[in-house]
C-alpha positions as CSV (number, residue, x, y, z in Angstrom):
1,X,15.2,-15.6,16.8
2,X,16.5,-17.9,14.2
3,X,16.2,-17.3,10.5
4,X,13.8,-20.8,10.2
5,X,12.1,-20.0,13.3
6,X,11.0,-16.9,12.1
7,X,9.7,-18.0,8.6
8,X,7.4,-20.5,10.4
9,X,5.9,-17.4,11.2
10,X,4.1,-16.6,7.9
11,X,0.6,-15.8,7.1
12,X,-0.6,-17.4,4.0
13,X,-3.3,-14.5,3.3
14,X,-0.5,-12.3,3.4
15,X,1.1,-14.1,0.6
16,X,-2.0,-14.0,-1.7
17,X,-1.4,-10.8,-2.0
18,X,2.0,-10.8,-4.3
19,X,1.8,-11.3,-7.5
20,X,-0.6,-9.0,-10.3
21,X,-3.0,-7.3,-7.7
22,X,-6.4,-6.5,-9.5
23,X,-7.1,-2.3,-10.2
24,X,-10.4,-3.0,-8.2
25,X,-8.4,-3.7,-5.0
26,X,-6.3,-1.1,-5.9
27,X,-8.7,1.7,-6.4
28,X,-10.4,0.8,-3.4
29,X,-7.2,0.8,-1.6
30,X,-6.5,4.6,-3.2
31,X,-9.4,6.0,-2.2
32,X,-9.4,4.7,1.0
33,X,-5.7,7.4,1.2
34,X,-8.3,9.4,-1.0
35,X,-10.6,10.2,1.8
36,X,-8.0,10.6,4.4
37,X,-6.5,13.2,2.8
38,X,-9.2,15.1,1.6
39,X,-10.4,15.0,5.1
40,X,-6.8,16.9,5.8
41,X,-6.3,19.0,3.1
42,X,-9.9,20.3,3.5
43,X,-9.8,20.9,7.2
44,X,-5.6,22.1,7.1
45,X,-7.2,24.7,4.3
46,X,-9.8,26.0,6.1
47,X,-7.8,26.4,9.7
48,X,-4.8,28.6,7.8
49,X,-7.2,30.4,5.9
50,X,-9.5,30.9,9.1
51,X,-6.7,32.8,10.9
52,X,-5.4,34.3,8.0
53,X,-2.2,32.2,7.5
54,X,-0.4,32.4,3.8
55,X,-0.3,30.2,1.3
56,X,3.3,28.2,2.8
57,X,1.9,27.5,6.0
58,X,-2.1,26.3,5.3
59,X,-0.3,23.8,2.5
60,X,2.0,22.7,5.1
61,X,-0.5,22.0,7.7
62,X,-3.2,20.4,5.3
63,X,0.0,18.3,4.3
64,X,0.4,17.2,7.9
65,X,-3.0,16.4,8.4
66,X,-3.7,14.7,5.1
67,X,-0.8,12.3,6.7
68,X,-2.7,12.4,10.3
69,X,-6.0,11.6,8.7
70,X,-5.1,8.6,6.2
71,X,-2.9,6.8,9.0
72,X,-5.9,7.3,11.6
73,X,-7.8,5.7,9.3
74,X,-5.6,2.9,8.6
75,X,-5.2,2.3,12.3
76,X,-8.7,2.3,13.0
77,X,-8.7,-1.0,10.9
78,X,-6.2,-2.3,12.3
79,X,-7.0,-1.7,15.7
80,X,-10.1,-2.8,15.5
81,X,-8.5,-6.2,14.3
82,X,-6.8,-6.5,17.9
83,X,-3.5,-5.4,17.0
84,X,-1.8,-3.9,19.4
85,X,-0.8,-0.1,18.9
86,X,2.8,-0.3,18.3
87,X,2.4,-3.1,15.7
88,X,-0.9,-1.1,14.3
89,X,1.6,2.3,13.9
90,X,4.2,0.1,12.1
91,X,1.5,-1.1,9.8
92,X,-0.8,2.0,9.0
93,X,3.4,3.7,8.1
94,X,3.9,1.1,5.8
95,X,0.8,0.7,4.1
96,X,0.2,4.4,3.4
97,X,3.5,6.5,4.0
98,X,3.8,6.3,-0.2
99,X,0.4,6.3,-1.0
100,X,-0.4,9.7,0.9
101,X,3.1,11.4,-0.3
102,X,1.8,10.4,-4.3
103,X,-1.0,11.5,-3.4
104,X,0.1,15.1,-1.3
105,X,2.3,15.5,-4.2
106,X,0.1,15.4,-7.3
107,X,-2.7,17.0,-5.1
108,X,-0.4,20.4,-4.0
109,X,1.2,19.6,-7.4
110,X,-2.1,20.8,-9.0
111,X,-2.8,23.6,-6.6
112,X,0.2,25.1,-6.8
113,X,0.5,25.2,-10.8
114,X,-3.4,25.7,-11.4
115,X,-3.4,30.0,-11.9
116,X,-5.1,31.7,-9.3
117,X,-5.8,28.5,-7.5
118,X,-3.3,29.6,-4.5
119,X,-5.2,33.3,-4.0
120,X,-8.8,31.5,-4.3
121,X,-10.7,31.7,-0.9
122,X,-13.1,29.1,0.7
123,X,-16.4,31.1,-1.0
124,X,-14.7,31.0,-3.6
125,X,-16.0,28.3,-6.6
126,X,-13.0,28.4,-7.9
127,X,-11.3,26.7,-4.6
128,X,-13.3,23.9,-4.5
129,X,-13.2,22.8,-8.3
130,X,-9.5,23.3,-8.2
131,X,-9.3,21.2,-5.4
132,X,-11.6,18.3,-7.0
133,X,-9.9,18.0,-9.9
134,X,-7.1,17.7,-7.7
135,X,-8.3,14.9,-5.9
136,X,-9.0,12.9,-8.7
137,X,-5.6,13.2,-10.2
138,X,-4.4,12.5,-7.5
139,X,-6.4,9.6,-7.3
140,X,-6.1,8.3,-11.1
141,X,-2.0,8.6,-10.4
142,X,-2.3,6.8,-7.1
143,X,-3.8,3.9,-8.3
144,X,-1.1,2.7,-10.4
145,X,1.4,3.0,-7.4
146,X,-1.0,1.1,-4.9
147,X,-1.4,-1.5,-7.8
148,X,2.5,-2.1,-7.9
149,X,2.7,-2.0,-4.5
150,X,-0.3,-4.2,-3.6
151,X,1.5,-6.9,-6.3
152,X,4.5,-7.3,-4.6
153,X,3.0,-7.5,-1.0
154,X,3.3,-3.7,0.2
155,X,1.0,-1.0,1.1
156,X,-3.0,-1.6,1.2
157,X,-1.5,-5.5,1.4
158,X,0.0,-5.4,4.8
159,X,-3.4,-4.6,6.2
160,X,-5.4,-6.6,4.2
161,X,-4.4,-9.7,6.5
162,X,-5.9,-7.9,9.4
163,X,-8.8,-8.1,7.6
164,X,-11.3,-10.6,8.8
């Protein structure tokens, strides 16, 4: 396809999205990644510690699914839009791969240095405090990052113009 061809092929709601992108749009985009990888994190944590797996492995599967979980829900959208699935897959990856890896990072971040948040057990109070105060920091660092990338027409903004 030629070069002019192919930039007849814009979509003007897609570029109202560069520029300053307001913190509403971006907190709502965070916690949209927010509640796809608490879904993850929650359910990889209680799997590994269901059949007694360590520490190394529940983190690592609560990573995956954290991933699994905020691109299903991406996709959802998007699908729903009438997108097909190969161009919905391309979209959900690039509208939450960073999102979700701030977010896995500041979230394990916290577990891992909080003392005696790794050894804490699922009736344990502890675990679940730990874990929301988590969450939120990884929230209040995620914002900023979906804010910048929101401005300049990435993440949360590549599926806002499957949005009808």
């Amino acid at each position: 396809m030629r070069h002019d061809a192919h930039a007849q092929h814009t979509h003007p709601e897609h570029h109202s999205q560069h520029g300053p992108a307001s913190w509403s749009m971006a907190a709502r985009a965070t916690l949209h990644c927010l509640t796809g990888c608490a879904i993850g994190e929650v359910l990889g944590m209680v799997i590994g510690t269901a059949l007694g797996w360590g520490n190394l492995p529940t983190m690592i599967l609560a990573i995956i699914l954290a991933f699994f979980f905020g691109y299903s829900l991406t996709l959802r959208a998007v699908l729903k839009a009438g997108v097909g699935v190969r161009t919905a897959v391309r979209v959900a990856l690039a509208a939450d791969t960073l999102s979700i890896a701030v977010m896995e990072l500041v979230d394990n971040g916290v577990l891992l240095l909080w003392p005696g948040a790794m050894d804490t057990h699922l009736a344990d109070a502890m675990f679940w405090w730990v874990l929301a105060i988590a969450l939120v920091a990884a929230f209040v660092i995620t914002t900023p990052v979906n804010k910048w990338m929101i401005g300049r027409g990435m993440g949360h903004a590549v599926v806002h113009q499957y949005h009808h």
